[in-house]
C-alpha positions as protocol buffer text, in pm:
chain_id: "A"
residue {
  index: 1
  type: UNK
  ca { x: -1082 y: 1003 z: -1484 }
}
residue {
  index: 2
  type: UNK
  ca { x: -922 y: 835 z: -1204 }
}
residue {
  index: 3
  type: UNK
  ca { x: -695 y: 508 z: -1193 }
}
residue {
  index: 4
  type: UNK
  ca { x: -790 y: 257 z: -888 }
}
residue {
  index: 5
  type: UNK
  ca { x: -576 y: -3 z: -820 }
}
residue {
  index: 6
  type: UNK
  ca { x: -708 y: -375 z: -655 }
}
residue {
  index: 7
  type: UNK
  ca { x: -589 y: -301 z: -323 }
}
residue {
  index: 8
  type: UNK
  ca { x: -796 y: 49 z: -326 }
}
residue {
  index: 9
  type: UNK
  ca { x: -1116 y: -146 z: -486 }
}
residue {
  index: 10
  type: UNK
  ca { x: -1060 y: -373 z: -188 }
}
residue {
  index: 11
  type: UNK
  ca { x: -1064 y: -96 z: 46 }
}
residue {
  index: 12
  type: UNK
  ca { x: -1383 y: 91 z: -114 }
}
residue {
  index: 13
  type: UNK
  ca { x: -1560 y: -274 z: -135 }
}
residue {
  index: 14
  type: UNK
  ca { x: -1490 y: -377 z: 268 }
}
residue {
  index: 15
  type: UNK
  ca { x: -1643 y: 0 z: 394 }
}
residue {
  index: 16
  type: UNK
  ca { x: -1966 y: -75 z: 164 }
}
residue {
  index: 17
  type: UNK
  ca { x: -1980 y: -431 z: 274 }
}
residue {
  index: 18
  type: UNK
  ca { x: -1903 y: -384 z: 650 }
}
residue {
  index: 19
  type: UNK
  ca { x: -2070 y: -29 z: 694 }
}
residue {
  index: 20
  type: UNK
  ca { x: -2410 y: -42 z: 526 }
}
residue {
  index: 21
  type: UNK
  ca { x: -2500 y: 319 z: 629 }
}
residue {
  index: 22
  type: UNK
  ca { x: -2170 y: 498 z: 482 }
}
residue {
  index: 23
  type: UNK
  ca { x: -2391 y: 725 z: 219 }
}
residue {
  index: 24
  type: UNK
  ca { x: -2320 y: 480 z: -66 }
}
residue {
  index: 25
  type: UNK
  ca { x: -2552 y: 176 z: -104 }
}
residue {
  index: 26
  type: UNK
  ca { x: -2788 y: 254 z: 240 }
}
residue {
  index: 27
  type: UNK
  ca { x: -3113 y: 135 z: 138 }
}
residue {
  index: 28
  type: UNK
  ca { x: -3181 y: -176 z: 323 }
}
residue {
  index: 29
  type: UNK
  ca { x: -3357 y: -323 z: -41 }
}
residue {
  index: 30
  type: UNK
  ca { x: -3051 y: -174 z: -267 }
}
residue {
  index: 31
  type: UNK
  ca { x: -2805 y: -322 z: 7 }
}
residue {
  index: 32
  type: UNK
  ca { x: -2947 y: -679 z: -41 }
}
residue {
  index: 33
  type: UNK
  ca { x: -2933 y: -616 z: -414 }
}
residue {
  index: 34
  type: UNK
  ca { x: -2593 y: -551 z: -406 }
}
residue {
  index: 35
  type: UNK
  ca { x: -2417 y: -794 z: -159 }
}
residue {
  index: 36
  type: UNK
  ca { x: -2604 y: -1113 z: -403 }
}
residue {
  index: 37
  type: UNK
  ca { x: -2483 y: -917 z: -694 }
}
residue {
  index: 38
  type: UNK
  ca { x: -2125 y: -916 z: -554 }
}
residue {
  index: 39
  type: UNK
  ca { x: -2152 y: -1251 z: -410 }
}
residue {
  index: 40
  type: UNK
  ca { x: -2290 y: -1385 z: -787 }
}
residue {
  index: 41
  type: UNK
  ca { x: -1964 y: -1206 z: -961 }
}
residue {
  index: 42
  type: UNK
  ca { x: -1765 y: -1408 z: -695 }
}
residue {
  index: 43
  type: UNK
  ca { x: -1895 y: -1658 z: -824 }
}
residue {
  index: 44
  type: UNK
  ca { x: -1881 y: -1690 z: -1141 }
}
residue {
  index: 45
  type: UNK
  ca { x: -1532 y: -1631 z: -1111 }
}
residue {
  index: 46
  type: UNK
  ca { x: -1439 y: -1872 z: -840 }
}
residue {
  index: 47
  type: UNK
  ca { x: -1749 y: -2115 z: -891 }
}
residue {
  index: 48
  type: UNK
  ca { x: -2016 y: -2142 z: -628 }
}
residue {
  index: 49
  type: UNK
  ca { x: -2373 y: -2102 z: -660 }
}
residue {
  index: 50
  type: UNK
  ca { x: -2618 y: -1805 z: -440 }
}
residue {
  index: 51
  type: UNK
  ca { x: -2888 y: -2050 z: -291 }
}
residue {
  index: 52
  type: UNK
  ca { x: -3014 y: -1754 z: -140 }
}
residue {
  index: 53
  type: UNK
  ca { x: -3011 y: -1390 z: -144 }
}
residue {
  index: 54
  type: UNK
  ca { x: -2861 y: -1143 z: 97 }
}
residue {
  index: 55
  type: UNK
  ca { x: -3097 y: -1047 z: 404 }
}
residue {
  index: 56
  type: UNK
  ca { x: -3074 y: -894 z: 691 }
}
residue {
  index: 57
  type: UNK
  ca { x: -3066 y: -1106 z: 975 }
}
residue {
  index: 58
  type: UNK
  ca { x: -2881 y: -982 z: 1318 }
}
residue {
  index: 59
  type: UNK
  ca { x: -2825 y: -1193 z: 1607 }
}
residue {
  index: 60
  type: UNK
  ca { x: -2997 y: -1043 z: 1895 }
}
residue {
  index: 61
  type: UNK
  ca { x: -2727 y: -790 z: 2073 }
}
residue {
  index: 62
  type: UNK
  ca { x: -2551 y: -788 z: 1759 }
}
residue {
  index: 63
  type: UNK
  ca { x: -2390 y: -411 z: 1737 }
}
residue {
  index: 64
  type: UNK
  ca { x: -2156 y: -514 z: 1500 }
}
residue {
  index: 65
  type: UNK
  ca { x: -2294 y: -367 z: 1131 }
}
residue {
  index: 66
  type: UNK
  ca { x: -2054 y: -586 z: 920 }
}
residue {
  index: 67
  type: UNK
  ca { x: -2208 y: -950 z: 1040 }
}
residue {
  index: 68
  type: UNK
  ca { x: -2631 y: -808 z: 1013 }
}
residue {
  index: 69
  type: UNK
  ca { x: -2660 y: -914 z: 685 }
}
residue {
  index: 70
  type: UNK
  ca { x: -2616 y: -1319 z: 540 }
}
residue {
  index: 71
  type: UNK
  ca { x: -2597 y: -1467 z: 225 }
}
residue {
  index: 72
  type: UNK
  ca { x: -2588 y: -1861 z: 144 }
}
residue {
  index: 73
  type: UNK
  ca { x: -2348 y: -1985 z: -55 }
}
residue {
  index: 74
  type: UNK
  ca { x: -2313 y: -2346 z: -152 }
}
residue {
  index: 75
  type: UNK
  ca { x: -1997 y: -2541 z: -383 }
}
residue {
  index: 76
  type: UNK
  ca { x: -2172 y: -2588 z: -717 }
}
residue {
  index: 77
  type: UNK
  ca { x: -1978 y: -2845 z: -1012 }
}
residue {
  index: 78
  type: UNK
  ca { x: -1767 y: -2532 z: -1174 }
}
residue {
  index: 79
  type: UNK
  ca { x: -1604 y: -2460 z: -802 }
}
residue {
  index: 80
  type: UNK
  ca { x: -1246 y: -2616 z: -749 }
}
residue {
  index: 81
  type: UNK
  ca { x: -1197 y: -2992 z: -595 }
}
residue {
  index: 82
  type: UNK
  ca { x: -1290 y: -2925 z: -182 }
}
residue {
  index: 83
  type: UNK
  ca { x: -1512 y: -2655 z: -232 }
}
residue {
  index: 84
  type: UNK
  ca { x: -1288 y: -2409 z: -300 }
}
residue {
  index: 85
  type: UNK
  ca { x: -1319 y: -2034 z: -165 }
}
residue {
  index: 86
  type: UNK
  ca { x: -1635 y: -2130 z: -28 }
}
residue {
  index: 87
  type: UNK
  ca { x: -1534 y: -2417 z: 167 }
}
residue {
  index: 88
  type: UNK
  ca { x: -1203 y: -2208 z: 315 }
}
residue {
  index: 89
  type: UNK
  ca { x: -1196 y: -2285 z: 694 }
}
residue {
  index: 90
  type: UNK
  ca { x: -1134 y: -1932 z: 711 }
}
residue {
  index: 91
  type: UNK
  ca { x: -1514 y: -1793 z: 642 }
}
residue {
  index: 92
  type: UNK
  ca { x: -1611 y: -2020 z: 962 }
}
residue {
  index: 93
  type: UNK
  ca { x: -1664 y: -1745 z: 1219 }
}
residue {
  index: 94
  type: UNK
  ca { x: -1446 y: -1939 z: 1480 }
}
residue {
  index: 95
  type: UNK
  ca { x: -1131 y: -1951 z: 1291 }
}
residue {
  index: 96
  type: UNK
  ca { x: -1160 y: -1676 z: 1073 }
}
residue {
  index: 97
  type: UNK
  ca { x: -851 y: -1477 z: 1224 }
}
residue {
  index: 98
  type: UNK
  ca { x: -686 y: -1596 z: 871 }
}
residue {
  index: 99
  type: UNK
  ca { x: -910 y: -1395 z: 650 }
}
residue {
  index: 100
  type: UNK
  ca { x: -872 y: -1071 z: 879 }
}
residue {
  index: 101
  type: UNK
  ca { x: -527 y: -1132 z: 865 }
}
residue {
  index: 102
  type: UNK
  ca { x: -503 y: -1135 z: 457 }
}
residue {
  index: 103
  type: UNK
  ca { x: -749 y: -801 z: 455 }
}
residue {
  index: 104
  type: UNK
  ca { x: -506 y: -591 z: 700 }
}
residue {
  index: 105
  type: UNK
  ca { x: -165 y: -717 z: 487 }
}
residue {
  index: 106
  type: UNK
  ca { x: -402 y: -586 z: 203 }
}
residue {
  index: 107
  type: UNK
  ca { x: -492 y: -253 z: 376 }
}
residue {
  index: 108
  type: UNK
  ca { x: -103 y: -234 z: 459 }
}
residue {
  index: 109
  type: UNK
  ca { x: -28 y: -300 z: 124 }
}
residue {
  index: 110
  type: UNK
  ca { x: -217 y: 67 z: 32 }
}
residue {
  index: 111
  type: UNK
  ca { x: -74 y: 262 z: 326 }
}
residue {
  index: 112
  type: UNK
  ca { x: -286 y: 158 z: 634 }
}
residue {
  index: 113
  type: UNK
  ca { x: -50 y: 246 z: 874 }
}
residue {
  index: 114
  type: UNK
  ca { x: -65 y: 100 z: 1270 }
}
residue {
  index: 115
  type: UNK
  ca { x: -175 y: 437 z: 1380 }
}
residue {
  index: 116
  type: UNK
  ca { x: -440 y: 435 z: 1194 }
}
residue {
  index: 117
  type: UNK
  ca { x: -513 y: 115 z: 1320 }
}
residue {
  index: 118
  type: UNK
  ca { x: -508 y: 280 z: 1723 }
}
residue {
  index: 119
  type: UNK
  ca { x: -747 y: 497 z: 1606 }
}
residue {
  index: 120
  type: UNK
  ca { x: -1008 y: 241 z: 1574 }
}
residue {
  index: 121
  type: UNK
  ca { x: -897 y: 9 z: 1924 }
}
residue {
  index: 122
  type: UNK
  ca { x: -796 y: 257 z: 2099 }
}
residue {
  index: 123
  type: UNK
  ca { x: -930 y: 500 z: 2419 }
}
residue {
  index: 124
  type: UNK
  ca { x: -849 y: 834 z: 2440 }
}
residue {
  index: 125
  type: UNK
  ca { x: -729 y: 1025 z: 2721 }
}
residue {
  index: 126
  type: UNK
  ca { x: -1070 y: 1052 z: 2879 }
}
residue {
  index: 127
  type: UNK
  ca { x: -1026 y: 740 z: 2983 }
}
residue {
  index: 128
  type: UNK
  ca { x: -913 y: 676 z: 3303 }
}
residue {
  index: 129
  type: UNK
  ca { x: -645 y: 392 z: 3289 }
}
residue {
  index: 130
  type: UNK
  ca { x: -485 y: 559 z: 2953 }
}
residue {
  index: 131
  type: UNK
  ca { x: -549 y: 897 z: 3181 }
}
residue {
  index: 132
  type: UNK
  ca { x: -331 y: 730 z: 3466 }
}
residue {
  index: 133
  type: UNK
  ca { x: -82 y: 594 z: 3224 }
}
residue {
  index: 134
  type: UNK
  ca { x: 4 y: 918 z: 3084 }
}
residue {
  index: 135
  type: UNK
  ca { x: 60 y: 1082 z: 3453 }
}
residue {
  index: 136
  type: UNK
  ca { x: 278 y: 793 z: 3512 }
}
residue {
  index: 137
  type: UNK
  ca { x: 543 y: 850 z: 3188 }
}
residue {
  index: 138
  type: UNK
  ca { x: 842 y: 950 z: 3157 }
}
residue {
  index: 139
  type: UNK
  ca { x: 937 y: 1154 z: 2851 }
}
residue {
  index: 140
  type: UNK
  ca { x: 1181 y: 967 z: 2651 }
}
residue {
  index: 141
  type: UNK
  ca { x: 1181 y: 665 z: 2850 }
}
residue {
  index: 142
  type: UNK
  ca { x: 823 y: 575 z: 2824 }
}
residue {
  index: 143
  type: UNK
  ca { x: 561 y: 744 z: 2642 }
}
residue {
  index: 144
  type: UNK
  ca { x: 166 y: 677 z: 2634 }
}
residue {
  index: 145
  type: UNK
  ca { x: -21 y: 812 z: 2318 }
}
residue {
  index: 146
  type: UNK
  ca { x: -403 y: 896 z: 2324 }
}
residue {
  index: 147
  type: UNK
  ca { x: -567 y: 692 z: 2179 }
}
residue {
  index: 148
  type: UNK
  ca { x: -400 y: 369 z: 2374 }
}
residue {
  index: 149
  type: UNK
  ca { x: -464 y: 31 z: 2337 }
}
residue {
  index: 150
  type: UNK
  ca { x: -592 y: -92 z: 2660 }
}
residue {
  index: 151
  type: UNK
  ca { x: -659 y: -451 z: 2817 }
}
residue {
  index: 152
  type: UNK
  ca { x: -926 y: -485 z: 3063 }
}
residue {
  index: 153
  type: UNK
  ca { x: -884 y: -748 z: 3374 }
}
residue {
  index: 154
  type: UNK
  ca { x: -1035 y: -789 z: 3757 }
}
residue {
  index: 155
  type: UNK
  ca { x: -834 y: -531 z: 3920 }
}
residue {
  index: 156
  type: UNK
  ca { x: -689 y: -309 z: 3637 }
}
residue {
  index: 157
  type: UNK
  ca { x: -550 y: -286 z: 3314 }
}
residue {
  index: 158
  type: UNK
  ca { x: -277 y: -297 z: 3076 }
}
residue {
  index: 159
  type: UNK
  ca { x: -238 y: 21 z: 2858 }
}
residue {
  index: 160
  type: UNK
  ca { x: -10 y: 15 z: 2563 }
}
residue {
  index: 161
  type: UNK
  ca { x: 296 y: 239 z: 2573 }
}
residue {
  index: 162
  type: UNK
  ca { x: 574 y: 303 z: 2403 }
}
residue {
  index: 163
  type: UNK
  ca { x: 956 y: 254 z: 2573 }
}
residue {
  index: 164
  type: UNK
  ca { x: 1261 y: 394 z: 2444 }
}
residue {
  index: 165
  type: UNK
  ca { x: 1584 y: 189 z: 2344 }
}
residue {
  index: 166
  type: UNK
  ca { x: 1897 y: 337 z: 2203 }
}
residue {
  index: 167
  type: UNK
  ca { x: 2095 y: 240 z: 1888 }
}
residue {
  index: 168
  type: UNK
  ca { x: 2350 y: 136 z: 2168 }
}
residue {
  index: 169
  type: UNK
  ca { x: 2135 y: -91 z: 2384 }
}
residue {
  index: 170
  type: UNK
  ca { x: 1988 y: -274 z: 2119 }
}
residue {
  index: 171
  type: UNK
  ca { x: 2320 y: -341 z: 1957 }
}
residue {
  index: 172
  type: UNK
  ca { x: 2249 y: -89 z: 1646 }
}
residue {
  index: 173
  type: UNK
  ca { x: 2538 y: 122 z: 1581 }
}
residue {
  index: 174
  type: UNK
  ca { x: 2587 y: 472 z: 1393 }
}
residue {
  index: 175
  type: UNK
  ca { x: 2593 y: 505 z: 1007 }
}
residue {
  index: 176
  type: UNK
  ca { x: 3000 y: 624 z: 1062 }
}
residue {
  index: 177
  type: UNK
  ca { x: 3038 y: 274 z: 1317 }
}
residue {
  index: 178
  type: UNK
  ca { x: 2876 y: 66 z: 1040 }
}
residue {
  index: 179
  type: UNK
  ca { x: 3076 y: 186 z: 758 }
}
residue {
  index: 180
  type: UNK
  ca { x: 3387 y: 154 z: 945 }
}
residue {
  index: 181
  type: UNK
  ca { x: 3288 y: -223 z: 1035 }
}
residue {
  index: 182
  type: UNK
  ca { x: 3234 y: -205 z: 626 }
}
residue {
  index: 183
  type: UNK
  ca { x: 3581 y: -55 z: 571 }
}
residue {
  index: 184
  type: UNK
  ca { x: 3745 y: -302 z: 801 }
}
residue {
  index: 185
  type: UNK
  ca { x: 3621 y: -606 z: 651 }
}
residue {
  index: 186
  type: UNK
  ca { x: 3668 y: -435 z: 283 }
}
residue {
  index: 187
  type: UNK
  ca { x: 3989 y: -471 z: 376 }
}
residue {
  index: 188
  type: UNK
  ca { x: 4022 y: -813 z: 523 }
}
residue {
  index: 189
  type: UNK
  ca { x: 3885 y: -953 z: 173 }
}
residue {
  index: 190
  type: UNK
  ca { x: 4136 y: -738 z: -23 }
}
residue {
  index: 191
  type: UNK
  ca { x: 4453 y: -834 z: 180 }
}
residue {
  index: 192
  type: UNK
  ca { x: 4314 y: -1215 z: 71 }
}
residue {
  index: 193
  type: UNK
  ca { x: 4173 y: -1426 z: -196 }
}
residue {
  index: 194
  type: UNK
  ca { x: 3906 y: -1212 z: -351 }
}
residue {
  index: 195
  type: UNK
  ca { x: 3863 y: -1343 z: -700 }
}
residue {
  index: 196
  type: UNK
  ca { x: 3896 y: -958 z: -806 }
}
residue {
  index: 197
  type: UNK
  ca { x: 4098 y: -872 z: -1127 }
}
residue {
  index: 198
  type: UNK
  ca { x: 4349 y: -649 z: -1111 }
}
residue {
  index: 199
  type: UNK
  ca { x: 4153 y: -343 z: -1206 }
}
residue {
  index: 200
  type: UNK
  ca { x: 3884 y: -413 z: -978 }
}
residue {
  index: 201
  type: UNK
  ca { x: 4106 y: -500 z: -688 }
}
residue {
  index: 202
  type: UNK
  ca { x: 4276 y: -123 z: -734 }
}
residue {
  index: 203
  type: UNK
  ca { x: 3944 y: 29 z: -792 }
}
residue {
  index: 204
  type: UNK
  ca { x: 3859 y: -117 z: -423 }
}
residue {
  index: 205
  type: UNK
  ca { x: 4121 y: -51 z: -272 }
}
residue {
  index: 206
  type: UNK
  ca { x: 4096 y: 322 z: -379 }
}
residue {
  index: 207
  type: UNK
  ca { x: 3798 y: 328 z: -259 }
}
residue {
  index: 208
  type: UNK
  ca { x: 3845 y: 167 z: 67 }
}
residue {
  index: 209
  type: UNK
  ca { x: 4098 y: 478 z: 148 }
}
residue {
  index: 210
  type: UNK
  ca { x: 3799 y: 745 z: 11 }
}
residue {
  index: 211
  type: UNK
  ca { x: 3563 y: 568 z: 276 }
}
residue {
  index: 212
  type: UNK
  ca { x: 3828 y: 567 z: 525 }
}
residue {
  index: 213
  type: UNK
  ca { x: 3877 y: 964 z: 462 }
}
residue {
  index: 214
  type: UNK
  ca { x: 3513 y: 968 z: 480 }
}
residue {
  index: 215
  type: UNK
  ca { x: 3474 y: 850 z: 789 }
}
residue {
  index: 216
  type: UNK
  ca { x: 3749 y: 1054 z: 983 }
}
residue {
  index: 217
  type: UNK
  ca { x: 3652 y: 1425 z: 810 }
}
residue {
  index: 218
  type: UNK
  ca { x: 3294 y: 1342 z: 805 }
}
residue {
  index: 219
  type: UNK
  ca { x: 3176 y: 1121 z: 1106 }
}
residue {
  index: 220
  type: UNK
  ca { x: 2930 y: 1341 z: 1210 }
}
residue {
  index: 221
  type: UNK
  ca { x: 2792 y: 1457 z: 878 }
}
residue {
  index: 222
  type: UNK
  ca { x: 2707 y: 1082 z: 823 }
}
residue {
  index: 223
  type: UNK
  ca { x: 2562 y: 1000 z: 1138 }
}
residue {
  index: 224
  type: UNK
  ca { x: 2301 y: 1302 z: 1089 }
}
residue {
  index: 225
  type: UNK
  ca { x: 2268 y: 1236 z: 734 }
}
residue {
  index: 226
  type: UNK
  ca { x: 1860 y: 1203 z: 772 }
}
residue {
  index: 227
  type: UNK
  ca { x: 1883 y: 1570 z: 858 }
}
residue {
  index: 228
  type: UNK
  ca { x: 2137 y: 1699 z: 611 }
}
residue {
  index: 229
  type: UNK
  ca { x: 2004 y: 1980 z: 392 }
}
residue {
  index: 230
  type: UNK
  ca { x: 2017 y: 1857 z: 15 }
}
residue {
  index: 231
  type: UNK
  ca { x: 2272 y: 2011 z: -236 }
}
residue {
  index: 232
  type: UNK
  ca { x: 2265 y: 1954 z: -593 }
}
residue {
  index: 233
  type: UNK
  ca { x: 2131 y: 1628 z: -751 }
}
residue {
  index: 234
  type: UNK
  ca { x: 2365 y: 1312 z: -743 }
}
residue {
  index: 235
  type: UNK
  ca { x: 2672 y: 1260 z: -893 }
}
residue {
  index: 236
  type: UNK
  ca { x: 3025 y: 1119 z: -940 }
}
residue {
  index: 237
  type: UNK
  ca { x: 3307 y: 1232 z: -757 }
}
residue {
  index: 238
  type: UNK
  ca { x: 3680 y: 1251 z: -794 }
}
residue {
  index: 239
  type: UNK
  ca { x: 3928 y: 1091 z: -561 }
}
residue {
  index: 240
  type: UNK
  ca { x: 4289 y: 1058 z: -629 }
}
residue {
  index: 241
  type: UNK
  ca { x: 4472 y: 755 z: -531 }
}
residue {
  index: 242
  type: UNK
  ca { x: 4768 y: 741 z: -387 }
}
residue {
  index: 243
  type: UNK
  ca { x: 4981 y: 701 z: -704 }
}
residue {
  index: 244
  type: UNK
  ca { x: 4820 y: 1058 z: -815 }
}
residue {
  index: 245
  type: UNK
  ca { x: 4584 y: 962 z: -1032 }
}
residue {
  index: 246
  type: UNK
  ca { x: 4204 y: 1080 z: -1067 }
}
residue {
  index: 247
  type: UNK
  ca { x: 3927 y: 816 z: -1039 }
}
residue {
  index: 248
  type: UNK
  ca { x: 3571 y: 891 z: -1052 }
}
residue {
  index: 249
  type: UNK
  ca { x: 3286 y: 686 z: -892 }
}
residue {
  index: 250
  type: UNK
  ca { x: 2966 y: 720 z: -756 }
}
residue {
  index: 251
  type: UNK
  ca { x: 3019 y: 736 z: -404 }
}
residue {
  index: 252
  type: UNK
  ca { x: 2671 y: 522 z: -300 }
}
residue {
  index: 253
  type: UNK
  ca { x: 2823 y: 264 z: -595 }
}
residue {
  index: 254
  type: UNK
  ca { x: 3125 y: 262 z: -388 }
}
residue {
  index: 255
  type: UNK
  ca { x: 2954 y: 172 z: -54 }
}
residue {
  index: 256
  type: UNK
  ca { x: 2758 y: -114 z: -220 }
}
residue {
  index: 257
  type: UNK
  ca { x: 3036 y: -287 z: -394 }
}
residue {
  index: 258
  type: UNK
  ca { x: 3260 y: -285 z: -53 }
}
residue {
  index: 259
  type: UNK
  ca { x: 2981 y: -365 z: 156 }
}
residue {
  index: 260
  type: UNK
  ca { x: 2957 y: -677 z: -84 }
}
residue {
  index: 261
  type: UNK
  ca { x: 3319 y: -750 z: -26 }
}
residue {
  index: 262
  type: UNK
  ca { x: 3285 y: -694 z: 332 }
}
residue {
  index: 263
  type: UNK
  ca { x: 3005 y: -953 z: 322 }
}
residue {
  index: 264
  type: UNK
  ca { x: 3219 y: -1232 z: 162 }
}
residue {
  index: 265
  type: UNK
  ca { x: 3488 y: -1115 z: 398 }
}
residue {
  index: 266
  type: UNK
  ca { x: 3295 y: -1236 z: 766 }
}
residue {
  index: 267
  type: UNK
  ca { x: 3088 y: -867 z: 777 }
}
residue {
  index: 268
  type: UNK
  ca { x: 2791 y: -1017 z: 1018 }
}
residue {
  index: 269
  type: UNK
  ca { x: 2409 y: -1049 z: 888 }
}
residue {
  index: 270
  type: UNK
  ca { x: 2336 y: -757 z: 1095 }
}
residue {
  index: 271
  type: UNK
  ca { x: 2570 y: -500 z: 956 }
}
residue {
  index: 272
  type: UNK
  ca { x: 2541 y: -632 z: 626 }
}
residue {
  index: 273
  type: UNK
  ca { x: 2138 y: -537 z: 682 }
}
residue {
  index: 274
  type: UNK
  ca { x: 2226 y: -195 z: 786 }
}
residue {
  index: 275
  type: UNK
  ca { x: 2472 y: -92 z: 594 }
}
residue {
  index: 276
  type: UNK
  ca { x: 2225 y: -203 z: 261 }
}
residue {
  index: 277
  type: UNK
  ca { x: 1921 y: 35 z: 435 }
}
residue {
  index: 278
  type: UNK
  ca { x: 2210 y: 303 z: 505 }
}
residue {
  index: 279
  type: UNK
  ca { x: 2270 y: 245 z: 116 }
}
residue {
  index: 280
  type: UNK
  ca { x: 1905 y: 224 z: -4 }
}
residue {
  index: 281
  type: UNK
  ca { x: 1778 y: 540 z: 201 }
}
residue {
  index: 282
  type: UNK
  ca { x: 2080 y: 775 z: 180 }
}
residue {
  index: 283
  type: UNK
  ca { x: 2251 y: 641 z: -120 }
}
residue {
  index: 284
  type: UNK
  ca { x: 2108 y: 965 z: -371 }
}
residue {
  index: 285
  type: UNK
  ca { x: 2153 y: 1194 z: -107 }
}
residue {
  index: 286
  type: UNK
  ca { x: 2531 y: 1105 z: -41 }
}
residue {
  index: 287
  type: UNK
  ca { x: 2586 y: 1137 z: -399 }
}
residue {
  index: 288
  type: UNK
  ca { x: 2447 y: 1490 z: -385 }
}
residue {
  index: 289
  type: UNK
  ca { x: 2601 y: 1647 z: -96 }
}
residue {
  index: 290
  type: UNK
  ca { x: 2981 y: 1509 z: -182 }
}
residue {
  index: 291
  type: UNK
  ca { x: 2953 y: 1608 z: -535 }
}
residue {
  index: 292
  type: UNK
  ca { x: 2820 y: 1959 z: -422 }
}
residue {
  index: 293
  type: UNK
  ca { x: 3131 y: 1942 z: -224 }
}
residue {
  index: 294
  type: UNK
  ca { x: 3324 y: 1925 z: -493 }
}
residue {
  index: 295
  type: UNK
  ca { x: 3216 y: 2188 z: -703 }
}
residue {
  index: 296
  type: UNK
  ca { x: 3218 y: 2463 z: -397 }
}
């Protein structure tokens, strides 16, 4: 037995529908048959009436398999007020860039990735513009893949590369910068009105000195967490405070909380959004490697 989501039943239905010689339903007769079929289960789900049947009708040239065959729908009383599906302006072929829209978002919403989409647009390296673009790279400054995109004109063409821009020159700063940035404005929010009580104020502020010791012994560490070898599964650790005494915390628990207090405290939009995806992607491994620490 196997379990098919709606997205997946999307999928299967569009490369039936748009490739009638995939294996599956290639039968000119049994292909008619089952576009009306679908069409009828439409609906009587959505209202609309089949005035007639699926056939196979190609405008002359036509090489593209997913527009040979036709089926006429009309509104019928149980559709919606306008028409409904049926009378969407996006199933006219000259504005239907809507409907190919929603079936890629549904396609990316069971993995398609843009890759995949290259594939299919794409030329490969026989080609000679995405041939010429390649000799004309420059490793790590600007790359050309095969398959490329490419875009035809008079006297050339545009291939689609790819060009490199560091953390720095787009403004994005390391995972030890951010968290500093976090730190300082921790801090700003604690030295003023916070609406904290009193245990929660000294639980932050204990834990604005962990992330500070943190950041100085491990800078590094955190900056190539991504590639850090996991130890141990997550867990609390122990940090004692200046006064001497032992408080335990989860250390991605920590992060979150100050990065919310860094937020009220004038942390900008754009550290706020990294320091949450630093949170969200290395949160469970920063609980595991510091409380493997602890127990070496």
């Amino acid at each position: 037995m196997k379990s098919i989501n709606n997205g997946q039943m999307a999928a299967l239905l569009a490369n039936i529908l748009t490739n009638p010689f995939s294996g599956e339903v290639d039968a000119q007769e049994a292909f008619e048959e089952f576009f009306t079929e679908l069409t009828k289960l439409v609906c009587n789900y959505c209202g609309g009436e089949v005035i007639s049947p699926a056939t196979y009708a190609p405008a002359p040239g036509d090489q593209n398999w997913a527009t040979h065959y036709l089926v006429e729908v009309t509104p019928s009383a149980s559709s919606p007020d306008g028409g409904g599906i049926w009378a969407s302006p996006d199933l006219d072929a000259k504005s239907s860039a809507g409907l190919r829209s929603k079936a890629l978002e549904a396609l990316k919403g069971i993995g398609l990735t843009f890759s995949e989409c290259i594939t299919v647009f794409g030329a490969d390296d026989k080609d000679p513009f995405v041939a010429a673009a390649r000799n004309k790279a420059s490793e790590g400054e600007l790359e050309v893949d095969a398959p490329a995109v490419v875009s035809h004109s008079d006297e050339g063409a545009y291939v689609m590369g790819w060009i490199w821009v560091s953390n720095e020159a787009a403004g994005i700063l390391s995972n030890s910068e951010v968290l500093e940035k976090v730190l300082d404005h921790a801090r700003l929010g604690l030295a003023g009105q916070h609406g904290l009580d009193a245990a929660t104020e000294i639980l932050r502020d204990t834990q604005t000195d962990w992330l500070e010791d943190l950041i100085s012994n491990f800078a590094d560490e955190l900056d190539g967490i991504e590639s850090e070898v996991l130890k141990g599964v997550p867990g609390p650790i122990t940090w004692v405070d200046g006064s001497g005494k032992a408080v335990r915390f989860m250390p991605s628990d920590a992060l979150s909380q100050l990065r919310l207090l860094a937020r009220q405290n004038g942390l900008s939009d754009t550290l706020a959004d990294q320091s949450e995806r630093f949170c969200i992607q290395y949160g469970n491994k920063l609980d595991a490697i510091l409380a493997a620490l602890q127990t070496t």
